[in-house]
PDB file of the backbone (N, CA, C, O) and the ligand in Angstrom, with CONECT records:
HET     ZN  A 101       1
ATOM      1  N   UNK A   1      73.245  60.519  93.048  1.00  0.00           N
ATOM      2  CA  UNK A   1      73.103  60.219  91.619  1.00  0.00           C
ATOM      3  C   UNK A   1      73.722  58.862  91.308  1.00  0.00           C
ATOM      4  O   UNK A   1      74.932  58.642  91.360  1.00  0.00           O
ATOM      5  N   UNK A   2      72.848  58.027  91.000  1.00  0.00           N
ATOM      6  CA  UNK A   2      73.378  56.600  90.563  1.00  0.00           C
ATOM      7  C   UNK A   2      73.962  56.609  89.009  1.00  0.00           C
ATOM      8  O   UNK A   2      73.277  57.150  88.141  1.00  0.00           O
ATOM      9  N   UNK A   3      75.038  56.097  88.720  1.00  0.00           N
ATOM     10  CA  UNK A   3      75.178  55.863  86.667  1.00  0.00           C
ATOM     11  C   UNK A   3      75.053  54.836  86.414  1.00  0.00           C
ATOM     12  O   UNK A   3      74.562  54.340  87.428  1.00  0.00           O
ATOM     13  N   UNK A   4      75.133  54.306  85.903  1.00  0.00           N
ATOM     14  CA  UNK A   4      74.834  52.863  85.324  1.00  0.00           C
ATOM     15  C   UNK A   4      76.709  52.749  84.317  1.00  0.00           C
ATOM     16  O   UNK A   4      76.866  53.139  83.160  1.00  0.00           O
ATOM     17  N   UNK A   5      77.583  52.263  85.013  1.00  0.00           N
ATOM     18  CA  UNK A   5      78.651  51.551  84.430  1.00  0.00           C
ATOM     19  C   UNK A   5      78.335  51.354  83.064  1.00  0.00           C
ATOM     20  O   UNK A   5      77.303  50.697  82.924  1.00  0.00           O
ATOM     21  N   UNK A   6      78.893  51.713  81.987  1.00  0.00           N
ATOM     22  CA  UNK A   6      79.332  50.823  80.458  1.00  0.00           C
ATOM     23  C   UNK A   6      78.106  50.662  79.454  1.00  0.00           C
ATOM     24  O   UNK A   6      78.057  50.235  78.301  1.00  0.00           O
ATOM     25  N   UNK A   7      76.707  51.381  80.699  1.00  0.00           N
ATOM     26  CA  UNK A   7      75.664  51.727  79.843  1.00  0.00           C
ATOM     27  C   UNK A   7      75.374  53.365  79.219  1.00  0.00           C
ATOM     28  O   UNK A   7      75.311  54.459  79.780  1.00  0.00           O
ATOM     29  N   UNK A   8      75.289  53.093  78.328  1.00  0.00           N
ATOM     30  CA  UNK A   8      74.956  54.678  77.740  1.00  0.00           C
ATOM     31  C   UNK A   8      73.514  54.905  77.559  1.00  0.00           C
ATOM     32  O   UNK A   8      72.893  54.410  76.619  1.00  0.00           O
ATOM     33  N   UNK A   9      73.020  55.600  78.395  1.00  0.00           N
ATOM     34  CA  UNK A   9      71.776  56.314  79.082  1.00  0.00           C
ATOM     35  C   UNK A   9      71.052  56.476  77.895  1.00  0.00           C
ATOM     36  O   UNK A   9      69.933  55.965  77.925  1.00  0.00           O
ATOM     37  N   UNK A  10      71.451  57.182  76.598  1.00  0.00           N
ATOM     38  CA  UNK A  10      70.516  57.318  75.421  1.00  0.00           C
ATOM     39  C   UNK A  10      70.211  55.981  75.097  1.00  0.00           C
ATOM     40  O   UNK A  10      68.983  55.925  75.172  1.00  0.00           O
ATOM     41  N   UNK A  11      70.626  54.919  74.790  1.00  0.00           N
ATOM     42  CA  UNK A  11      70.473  53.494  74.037  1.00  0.00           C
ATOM     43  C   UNK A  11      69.415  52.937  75.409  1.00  0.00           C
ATOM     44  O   UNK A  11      68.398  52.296  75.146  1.00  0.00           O
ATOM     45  N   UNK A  12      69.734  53.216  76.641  1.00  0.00           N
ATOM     46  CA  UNK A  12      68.596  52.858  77.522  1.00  0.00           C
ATOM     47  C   UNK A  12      67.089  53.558  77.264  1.00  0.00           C
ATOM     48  O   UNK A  12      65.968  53.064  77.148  1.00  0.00           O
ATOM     49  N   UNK A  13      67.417  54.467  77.242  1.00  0.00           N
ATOM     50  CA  UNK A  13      65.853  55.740  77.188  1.00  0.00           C
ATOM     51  C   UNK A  13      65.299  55.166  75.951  1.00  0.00           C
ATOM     52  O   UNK A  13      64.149  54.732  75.883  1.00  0.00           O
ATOM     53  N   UNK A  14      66.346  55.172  74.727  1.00  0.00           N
ATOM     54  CA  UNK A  14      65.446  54.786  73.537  1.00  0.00           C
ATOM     55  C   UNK A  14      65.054  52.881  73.668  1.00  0.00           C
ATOM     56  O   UNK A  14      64.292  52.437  72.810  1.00  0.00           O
ATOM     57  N   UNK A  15      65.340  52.377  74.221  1.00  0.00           N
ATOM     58  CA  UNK A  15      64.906  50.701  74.100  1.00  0.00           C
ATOM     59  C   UNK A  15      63.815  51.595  75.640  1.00  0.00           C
ATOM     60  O   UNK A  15      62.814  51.818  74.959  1.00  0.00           O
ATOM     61  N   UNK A  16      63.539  52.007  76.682  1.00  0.00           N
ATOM     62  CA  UNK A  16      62.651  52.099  77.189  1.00  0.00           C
ATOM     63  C   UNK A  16      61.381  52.497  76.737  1.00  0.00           C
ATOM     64  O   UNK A  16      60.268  52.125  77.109  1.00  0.00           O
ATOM     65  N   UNK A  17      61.737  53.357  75.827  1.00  0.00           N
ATOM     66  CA  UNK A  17      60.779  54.238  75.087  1.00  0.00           C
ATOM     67  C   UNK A  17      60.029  53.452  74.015  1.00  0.00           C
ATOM     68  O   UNK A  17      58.843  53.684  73.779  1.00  0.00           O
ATOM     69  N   UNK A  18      60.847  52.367  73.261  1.00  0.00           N
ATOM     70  CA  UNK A  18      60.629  51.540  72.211  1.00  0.00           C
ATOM     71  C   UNK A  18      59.780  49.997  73.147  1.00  0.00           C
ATOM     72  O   UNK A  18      58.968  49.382  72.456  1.00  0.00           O
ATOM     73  N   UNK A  19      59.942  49.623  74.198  1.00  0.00           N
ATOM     74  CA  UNK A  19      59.460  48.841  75.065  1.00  0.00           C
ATOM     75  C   UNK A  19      58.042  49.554  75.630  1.00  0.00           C
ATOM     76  O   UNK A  19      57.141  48.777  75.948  1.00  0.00           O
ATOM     77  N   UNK A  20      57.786  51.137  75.781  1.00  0.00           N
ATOM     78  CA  UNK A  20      56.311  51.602  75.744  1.00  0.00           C
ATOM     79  C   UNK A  20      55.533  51.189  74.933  1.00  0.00           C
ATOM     80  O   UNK A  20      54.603  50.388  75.018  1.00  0.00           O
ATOM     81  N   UNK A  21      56.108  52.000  73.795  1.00  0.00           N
ATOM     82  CA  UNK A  21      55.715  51.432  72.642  1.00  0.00           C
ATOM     83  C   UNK A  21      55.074  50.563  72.091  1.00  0.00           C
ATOM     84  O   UNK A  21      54.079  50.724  71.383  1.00  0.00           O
ATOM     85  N   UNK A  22      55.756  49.284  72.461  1.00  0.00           N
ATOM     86  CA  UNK A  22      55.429  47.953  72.414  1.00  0.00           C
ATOM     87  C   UNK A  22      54.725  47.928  73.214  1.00  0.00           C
ATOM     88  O   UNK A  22      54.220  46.822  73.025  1.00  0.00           O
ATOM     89  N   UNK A  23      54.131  48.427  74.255  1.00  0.00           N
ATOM     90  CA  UNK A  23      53.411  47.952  75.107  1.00  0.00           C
ATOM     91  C   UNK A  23      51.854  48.341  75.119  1.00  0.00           C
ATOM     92  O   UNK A  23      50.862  48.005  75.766  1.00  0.00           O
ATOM     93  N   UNK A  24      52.208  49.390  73.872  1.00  0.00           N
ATOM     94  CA  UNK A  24      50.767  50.521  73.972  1.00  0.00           C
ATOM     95  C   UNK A  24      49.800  49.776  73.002  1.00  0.00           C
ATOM     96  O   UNK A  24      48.583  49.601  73.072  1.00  0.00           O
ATOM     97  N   UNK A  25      51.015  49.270  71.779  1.00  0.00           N
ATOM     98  CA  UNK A  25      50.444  48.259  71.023  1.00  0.00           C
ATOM     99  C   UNK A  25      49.724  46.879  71.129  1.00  0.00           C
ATOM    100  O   UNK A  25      48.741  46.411  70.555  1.00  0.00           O
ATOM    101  N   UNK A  26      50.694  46.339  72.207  1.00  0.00           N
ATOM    102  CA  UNK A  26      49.959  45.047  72.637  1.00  0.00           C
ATOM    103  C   UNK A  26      48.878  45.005  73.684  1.00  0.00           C
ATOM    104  O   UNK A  26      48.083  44.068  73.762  1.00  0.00           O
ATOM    105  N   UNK A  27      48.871  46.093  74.523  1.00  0.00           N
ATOM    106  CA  UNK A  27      47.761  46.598  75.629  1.00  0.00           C
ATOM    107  C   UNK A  27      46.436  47.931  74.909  1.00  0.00           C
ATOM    108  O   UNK A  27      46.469  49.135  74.652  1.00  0.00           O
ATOM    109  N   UNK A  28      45.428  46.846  74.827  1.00  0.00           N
ATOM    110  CA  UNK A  28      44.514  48.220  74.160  1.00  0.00           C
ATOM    111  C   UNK A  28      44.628  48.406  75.211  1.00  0.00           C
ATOM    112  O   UNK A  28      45.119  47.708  76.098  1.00  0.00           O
ATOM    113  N   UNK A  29      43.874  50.051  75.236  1.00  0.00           N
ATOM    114  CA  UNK A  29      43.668  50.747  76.541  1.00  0.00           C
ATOM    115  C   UNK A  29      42.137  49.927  77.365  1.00  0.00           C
ATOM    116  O   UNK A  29      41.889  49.767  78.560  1.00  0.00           O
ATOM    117  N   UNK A  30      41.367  49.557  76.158  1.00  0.00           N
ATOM    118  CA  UNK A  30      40.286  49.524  77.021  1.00  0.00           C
ATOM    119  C   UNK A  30      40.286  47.564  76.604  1.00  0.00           C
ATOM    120  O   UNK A  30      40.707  47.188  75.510  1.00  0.00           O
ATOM    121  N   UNK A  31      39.927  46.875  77.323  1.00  0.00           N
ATOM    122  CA  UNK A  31      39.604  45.160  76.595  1.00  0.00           C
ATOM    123  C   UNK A  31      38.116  45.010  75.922  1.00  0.00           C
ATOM    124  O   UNK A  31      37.064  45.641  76.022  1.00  0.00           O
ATOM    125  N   UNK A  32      38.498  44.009  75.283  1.00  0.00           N
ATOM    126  CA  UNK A  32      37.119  44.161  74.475  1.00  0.00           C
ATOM    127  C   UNK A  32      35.788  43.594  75.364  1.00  0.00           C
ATOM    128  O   UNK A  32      35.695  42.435  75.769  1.00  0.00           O
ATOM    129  N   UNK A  33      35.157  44.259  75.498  1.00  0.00           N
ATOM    130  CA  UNK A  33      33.961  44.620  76.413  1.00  0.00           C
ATOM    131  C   UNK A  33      33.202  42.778  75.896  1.00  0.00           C
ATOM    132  O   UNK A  33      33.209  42.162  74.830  1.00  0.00           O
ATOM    133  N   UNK A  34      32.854  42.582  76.756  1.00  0.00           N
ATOM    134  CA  UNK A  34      32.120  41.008  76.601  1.00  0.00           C
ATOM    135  C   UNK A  34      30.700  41.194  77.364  1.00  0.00           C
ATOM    136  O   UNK A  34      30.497  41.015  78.565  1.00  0.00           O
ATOM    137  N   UNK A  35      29.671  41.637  76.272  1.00  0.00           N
ATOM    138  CA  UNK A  35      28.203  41.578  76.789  1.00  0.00           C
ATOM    139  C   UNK A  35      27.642  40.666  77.161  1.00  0.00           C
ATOM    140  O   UNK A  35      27.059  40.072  76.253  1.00  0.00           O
ATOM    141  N   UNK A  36      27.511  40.164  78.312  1.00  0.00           N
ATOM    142  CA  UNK A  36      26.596  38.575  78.906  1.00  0.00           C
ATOM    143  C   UNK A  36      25.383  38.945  79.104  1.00  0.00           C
ATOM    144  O   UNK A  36      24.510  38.085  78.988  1.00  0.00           O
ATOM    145  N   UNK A  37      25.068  40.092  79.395  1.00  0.00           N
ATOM    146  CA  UNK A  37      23.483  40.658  79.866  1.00  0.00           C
ATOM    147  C   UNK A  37      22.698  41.223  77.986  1.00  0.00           C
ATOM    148  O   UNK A  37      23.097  42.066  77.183  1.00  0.00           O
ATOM    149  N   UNK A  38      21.515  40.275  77.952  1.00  0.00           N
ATOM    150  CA  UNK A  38      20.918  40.334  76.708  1.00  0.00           C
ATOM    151  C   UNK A  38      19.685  40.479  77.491  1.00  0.00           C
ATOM    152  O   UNK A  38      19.296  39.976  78.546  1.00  0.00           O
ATOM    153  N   UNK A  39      19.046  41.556  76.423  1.00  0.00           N
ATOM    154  CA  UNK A  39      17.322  41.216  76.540  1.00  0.00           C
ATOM    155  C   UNK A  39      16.717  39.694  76.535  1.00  0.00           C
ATOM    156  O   UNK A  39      17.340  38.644  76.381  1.00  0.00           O
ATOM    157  N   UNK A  40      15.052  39.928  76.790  1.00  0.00           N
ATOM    158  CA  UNK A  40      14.916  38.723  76.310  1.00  0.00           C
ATOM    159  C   UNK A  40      14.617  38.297  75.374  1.00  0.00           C
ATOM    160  O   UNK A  40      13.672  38.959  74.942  1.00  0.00           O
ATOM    161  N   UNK A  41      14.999  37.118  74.405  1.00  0.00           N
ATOM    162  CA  UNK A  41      14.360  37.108  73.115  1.00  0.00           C
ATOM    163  C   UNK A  41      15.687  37.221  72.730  1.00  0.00           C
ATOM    164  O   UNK A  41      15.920  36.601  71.692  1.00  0.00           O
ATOM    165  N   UNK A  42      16.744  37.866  73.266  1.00  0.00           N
ATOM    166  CA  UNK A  42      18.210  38.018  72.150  1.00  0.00           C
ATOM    167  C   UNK A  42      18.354  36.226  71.777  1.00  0.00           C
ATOM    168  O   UNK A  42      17.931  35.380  72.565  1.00  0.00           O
ATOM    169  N   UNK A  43      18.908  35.932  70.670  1.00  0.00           N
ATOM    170  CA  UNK A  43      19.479  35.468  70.083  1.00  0.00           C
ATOM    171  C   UNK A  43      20.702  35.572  70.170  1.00  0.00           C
ATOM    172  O   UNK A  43      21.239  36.619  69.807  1.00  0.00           O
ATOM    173  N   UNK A  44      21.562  34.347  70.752  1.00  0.00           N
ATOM    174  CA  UNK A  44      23.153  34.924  70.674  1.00  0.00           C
ATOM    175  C   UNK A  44      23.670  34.308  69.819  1.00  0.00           C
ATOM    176  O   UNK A  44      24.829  34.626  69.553  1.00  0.00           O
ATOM    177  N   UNK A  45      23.042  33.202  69.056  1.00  0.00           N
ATOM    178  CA  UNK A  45      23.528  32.371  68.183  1.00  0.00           C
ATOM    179  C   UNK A  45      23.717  33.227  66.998  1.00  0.00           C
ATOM    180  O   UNK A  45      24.650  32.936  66.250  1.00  0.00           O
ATOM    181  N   UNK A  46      23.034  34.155  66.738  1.00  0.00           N
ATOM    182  CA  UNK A  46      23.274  35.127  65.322  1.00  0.00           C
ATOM    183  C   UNK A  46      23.272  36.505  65.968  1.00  0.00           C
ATOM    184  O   UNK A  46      23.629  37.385  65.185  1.00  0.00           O
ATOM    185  N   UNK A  47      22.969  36.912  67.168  1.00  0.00           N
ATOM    186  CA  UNK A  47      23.729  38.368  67.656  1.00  0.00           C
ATOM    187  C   UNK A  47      21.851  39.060  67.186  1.00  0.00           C
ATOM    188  O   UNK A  47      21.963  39.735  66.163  1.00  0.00           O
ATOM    189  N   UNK A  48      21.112  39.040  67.429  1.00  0.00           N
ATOM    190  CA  UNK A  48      19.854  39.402  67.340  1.00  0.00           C
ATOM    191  C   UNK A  48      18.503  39.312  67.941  1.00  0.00           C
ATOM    192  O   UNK A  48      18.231  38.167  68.302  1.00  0.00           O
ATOM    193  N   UNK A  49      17.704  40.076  68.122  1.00  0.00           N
ATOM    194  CA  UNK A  49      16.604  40.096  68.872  1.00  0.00           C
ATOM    195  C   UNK A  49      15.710  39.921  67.950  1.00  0.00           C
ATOM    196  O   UNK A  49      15.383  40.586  66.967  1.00  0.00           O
ATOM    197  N   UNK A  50      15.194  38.484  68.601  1.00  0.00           N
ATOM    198  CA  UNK A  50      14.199  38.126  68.459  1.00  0.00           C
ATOM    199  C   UNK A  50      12.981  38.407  68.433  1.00  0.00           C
ATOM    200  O   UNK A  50      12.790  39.036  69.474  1.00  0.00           O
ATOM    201  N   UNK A  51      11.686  38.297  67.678  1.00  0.00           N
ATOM    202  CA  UNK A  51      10.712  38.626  68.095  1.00  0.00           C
ATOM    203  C   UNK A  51       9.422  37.729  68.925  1.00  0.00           C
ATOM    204  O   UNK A  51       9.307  36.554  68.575  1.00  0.00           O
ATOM    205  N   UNK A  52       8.642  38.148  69.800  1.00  0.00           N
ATOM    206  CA  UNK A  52       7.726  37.278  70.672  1.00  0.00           C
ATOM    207  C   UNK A  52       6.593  36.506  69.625  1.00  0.00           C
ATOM    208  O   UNK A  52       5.769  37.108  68.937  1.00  0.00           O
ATOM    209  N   UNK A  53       6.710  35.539  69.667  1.00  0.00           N
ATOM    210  CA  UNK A  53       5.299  35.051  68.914  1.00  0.00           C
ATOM    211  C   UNK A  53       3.951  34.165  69.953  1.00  0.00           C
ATOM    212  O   UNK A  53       4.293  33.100  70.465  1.00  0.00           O
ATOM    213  N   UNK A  54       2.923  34.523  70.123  1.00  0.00           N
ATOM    214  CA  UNK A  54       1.789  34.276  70.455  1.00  0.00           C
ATOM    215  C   UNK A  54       0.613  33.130  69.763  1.00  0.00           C
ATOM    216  O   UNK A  54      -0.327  33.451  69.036  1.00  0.00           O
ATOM    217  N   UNK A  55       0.964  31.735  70.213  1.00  0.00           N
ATOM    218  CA  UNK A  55      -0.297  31.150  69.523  1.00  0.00           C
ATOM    219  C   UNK A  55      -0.976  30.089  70.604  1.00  0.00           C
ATOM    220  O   UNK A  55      -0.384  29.189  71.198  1.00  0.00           O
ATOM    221  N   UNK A  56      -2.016  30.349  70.673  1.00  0.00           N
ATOM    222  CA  UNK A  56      -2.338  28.932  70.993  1.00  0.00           C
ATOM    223  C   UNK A  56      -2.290  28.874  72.585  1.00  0.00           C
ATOM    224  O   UNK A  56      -2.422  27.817  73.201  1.00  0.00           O
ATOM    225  N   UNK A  57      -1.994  30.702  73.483  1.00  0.00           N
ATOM    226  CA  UNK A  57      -1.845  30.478  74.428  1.00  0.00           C
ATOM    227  C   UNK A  57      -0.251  30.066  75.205  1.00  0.00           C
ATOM    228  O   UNK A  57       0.099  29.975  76.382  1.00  0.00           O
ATOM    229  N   UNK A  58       0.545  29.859  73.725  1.00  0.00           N
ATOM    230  CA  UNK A  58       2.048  29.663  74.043  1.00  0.00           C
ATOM    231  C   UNK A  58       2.562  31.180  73.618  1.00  0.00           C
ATOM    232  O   UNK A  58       2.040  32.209  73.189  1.00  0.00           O
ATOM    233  N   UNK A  59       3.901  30.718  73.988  1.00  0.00           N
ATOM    234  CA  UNK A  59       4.519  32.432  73.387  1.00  0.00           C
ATOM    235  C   UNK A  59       6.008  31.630  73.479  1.00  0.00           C
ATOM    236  O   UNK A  59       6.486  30.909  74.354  1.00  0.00           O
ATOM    237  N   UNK A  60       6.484  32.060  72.257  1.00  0.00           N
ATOM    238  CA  UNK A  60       8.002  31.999  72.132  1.00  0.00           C
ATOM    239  C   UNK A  60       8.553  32.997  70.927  1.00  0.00           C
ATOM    240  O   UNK A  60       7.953  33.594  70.033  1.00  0.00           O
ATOM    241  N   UNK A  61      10.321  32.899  71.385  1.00  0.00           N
ATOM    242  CA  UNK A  61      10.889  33.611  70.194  1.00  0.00           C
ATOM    243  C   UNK A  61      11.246  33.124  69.513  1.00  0.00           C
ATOM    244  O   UNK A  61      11.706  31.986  69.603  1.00  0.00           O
ATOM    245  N   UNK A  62      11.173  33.806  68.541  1.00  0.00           N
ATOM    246  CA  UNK A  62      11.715  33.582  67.007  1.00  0.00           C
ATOM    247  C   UNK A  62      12.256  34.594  66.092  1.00  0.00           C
ATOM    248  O   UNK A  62      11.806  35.725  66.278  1.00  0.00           O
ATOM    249  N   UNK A  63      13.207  34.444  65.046  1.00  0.00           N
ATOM    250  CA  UNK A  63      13.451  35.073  64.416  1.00  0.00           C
ATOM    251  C   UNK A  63      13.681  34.647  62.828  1.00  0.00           C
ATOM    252  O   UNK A  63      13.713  33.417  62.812  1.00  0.00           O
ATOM    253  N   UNK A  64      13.868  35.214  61.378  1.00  0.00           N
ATOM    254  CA  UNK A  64      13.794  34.581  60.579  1.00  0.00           C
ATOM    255  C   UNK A  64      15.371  34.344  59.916  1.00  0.00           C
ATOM    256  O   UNK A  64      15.872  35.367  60.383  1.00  0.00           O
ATOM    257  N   UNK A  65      16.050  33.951  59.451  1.00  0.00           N
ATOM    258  CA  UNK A  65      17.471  33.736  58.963  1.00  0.00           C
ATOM    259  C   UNK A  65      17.145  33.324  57.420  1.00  0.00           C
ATOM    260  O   UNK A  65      15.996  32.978  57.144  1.00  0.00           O
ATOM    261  N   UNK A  66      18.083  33.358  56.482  1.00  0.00           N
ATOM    262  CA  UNK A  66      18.153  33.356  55.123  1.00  0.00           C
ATOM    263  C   UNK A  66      18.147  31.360  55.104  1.00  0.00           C
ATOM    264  O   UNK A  66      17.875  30.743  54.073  1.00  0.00           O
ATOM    265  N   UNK A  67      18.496  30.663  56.425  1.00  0.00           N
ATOM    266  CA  UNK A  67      17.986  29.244  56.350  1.00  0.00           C
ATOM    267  C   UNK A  67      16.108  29.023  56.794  1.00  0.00           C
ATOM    268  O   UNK A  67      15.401  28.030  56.620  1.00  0.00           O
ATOM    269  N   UNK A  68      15.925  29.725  57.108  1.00  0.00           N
ATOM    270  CA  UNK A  68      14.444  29.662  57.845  1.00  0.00           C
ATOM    271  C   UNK A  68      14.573  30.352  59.180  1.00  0.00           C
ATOM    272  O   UNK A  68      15.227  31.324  59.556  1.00  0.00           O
ATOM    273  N   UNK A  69      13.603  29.400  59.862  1.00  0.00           N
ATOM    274  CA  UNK A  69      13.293  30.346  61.579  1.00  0.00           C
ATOM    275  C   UNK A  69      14.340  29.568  62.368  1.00  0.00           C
ATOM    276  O   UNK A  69      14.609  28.367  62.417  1.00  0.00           O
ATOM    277  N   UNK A  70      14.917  30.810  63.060  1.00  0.00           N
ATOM    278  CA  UNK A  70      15.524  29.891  64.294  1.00  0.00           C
ATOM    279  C   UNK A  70      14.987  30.431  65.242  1.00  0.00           C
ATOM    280  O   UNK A  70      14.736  31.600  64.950  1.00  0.00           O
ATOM    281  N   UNK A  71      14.659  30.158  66.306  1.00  0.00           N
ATOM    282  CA  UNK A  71      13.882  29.982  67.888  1.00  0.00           C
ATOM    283  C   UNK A  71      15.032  30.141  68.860  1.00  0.00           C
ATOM    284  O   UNK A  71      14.861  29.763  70.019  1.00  0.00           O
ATOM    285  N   UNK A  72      16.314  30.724  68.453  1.00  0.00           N
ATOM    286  CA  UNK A  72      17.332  30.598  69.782  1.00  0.00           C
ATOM    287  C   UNK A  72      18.226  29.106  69.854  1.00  0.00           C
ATOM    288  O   UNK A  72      18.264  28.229  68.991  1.00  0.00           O
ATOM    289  N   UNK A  73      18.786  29.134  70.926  1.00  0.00           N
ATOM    290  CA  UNK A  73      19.709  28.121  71.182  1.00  0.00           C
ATOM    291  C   UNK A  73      18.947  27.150  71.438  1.00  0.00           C
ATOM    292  O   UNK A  73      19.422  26.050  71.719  1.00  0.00           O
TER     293      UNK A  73
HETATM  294 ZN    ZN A 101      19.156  32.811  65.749  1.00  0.00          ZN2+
END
């Protein structure tokens, strides 16, 4: 059995316990998940899928925004 000299074991347990604590807070459990894999057609500039447009033998995406169309990055 080891003691710890001039330390009193409760004031340790509770700063250990208070150092979990702190730790549960600053460590989510899970990190925030970072999606790199998008359909095609996503839009990452506004977080949205785009739709395919067909003319002319071309095809691109687009989508509409409260400024007009944006086409992606
Ligand atoms: Zn966009």
């Amino acid at each position: 059995m080891v003691t710890l000299r001039g330390v009193d074991f409760a004031s340790v347990k509770a700063q250990v316990e208070q150092a979990s604590e702190w730790l549960k807070v600053q460590a989510p459990a899970q990190p925030p998940t970072q999606r790199t894999e998008h359909p095609e057609g996503w839009c990452s500039k506004h977080g949205v899928q785009m739709t395919q447009n067909h003319k002319n033998g071309r095809s691109w995406w687009s989508h509409k925004t409260t400024a007009g169309w944006c086409k992606g990055e």
